[in-house]
C-alpha positions as CSV (number, residue, x, y, z in Angstrom):
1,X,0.0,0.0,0.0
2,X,1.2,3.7,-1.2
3,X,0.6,6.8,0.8
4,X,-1.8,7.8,-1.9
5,X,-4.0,4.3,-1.4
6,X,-4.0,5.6,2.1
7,X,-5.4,8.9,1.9
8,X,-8.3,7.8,0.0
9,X,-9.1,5.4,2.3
10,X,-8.6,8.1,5.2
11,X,-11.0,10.7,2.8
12,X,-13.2,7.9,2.5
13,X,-13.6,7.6,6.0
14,X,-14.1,11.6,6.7
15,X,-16.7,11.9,4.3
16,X,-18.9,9.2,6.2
17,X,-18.1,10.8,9.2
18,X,-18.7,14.2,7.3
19,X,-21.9,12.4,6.2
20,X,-23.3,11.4,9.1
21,X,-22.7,14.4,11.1
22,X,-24.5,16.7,8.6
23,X,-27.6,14.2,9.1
24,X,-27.7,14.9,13.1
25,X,-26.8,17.9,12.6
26,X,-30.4,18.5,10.8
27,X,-31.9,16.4,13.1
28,X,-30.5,18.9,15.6
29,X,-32.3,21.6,13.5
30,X,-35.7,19.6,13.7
31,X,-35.5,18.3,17.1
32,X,-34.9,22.6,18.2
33,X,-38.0,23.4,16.0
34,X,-39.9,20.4,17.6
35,X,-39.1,21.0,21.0
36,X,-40.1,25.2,20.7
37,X,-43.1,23.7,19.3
38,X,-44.5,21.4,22.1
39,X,-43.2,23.5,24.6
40,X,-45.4,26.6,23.5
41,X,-48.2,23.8,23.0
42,X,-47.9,23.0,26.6
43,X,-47.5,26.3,27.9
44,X,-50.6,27.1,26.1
45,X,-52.5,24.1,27.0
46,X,-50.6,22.6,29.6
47,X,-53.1,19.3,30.0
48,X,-53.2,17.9,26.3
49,X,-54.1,19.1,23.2
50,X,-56.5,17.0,22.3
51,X,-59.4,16.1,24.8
52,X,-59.8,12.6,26.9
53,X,-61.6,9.7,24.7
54,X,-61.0,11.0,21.6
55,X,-59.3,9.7,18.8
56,X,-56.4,11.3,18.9
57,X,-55.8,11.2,22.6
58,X,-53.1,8.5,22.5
59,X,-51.1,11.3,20.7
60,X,-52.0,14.1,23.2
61,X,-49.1,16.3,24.9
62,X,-49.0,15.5,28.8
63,X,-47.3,17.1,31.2
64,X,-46.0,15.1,34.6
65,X,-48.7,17.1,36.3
66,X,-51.6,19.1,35.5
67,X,-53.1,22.8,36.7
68,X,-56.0,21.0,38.9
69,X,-53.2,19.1,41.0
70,X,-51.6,22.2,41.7
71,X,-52.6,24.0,45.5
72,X,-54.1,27.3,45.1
73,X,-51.2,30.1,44.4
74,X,-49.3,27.3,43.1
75,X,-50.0,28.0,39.6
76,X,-47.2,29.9,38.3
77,X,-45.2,26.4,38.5
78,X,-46.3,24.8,35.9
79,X,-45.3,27.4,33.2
80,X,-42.1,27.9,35.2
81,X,-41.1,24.1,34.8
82,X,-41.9,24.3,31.3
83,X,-39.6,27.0,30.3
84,X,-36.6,25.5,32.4
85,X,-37.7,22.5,30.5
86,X,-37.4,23.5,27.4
87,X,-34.0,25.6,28.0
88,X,-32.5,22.7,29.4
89,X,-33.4,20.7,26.5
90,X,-32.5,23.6,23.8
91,X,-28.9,24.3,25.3
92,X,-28.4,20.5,24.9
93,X,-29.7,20.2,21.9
94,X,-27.4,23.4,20.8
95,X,-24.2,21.3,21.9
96,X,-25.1,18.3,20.0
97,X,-25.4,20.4,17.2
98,X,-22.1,22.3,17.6
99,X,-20.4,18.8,18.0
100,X,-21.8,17.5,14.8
101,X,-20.7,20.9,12.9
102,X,-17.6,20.5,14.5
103,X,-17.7,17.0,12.7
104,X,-19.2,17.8,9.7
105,X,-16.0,20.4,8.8
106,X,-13.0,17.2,9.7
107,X,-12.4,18.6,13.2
108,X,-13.0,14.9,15.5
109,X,-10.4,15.0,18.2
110,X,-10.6,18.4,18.8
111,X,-10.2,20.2,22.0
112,X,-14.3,21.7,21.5
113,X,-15.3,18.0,20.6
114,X,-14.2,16.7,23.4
115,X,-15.3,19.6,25.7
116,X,-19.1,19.1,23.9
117,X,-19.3,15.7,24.9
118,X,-18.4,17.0,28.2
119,X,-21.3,19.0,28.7
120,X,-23.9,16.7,27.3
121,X,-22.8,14.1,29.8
122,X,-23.0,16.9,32.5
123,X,-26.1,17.6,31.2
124,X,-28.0,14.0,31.3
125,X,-26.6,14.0,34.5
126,X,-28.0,17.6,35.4
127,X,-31.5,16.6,33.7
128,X,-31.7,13.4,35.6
129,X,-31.3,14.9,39.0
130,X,-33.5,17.8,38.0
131,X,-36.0,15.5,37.6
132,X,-35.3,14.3,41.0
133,X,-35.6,18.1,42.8
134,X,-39.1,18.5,40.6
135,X,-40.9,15.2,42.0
136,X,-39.6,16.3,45.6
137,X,-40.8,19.7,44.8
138,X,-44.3,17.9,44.8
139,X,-44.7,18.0,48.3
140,X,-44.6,21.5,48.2
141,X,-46.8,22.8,45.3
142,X,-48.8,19.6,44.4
143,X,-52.3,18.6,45.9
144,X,-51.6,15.0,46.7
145,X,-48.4,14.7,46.5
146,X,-46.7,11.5,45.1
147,X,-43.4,11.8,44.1
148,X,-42.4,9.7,41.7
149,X,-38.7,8.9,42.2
150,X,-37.0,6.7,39.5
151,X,-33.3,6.7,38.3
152,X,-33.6,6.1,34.4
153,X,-30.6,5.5,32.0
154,X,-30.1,9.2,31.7
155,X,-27.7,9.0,34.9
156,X,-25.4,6.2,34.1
157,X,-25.4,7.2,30.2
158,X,-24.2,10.7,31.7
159,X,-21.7,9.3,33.8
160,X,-20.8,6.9,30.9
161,X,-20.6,9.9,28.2
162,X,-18.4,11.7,30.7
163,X,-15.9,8.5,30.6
164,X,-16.1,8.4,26.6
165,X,-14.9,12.1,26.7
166,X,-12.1,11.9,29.3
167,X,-10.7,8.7,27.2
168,X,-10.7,10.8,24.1
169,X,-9.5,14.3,25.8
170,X,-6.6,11.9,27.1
171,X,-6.0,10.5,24.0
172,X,-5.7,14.2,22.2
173,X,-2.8,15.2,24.9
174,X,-1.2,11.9,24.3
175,X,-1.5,12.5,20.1
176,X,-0.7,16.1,20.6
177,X,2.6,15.0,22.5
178,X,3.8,12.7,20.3
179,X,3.6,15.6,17.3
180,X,5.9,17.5,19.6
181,X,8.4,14.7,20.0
182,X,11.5,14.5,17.5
């Protein structure tokens, strides 16, 4: 094998990644839309779009909790957990989409990448204790309380996500040494 045989195979490779990456990265784009989308749906009618028993109900937009189980003077919490929400969700959405850019122009072991991945483990992790804090907030704001504690995935893929992106953060420094070495 020639060096030439080997940079085809290596722009090969960066294409598909180039490839890929544009395809999240519109999925990004759609998954933003979507999300500013159900969230003003919610905020708007925060206990379905569609009403109980009909056909379409399956399909109806539901929050965790709904205005008549919240206490009287109570009820500014439902749009307030809606719009942290859908922040939370938009910034991560934002740095998956600046990671897949960042893939998308040939830049996969870079200092950003790696600091991307970063944050969106910090933030499953962030998400999935939030959602801890909001079903202890219950007992506070709701009218029959019943928190509803369960530890998904979202944890462990956080903590996992932070591993992946230490490994390759590590794996830059050792790369970036070895340019430096004669």
């Amino acid at each position: 094998m020639n060096a030439n045989e080997i940079s085809l195979k290596t722009k090969l490779h960066l294409n598909r990644i180039r490839l890929v990456a544009r395809f999240f990265k519109w999925i990004c784009v759609i998954g933003f839309g979507a999300t500013i989308l159900l969230a003003a749906i919610a905020l708007i009618k925060p206990d379905g779009i569609f009403p109980a028993g009909s056909f379409y109900s399956g399909a109806a937009i539901k929050s965790d909790f709904s205005n008549q189980d919240i206490k009287p003077g109570w009820g500014w919490v439902s749009p307030f957990f809606w719009i942290v929400w859908t922040v939370f969700g938009l910034l991560e959405i934002w740095f998956f989409y600046r990671l897949f850019e960042n893939l998308e122009r040939g830049i996969i072991f870079g200092r950003k990448n790696t600091f991307y991945i970063r944050v969106i483990g910090c933030w499953m992790i962030a998400q999935s204790l939030g959602g801890i804090v909001f079903e202890f907030s219950k007992i506070i704001w709701a009218k029959s309380p019943n928190p509803n504690i369960n530890i998904d995935g979202t944890l462990l893929s956080g903590i996992f996500i932070l591993l992946v992106a230490w490994i390759m953060d590590e794996g830059r420094k050792i790369q970036e040494e070895q340019e430096l070495t004669v």
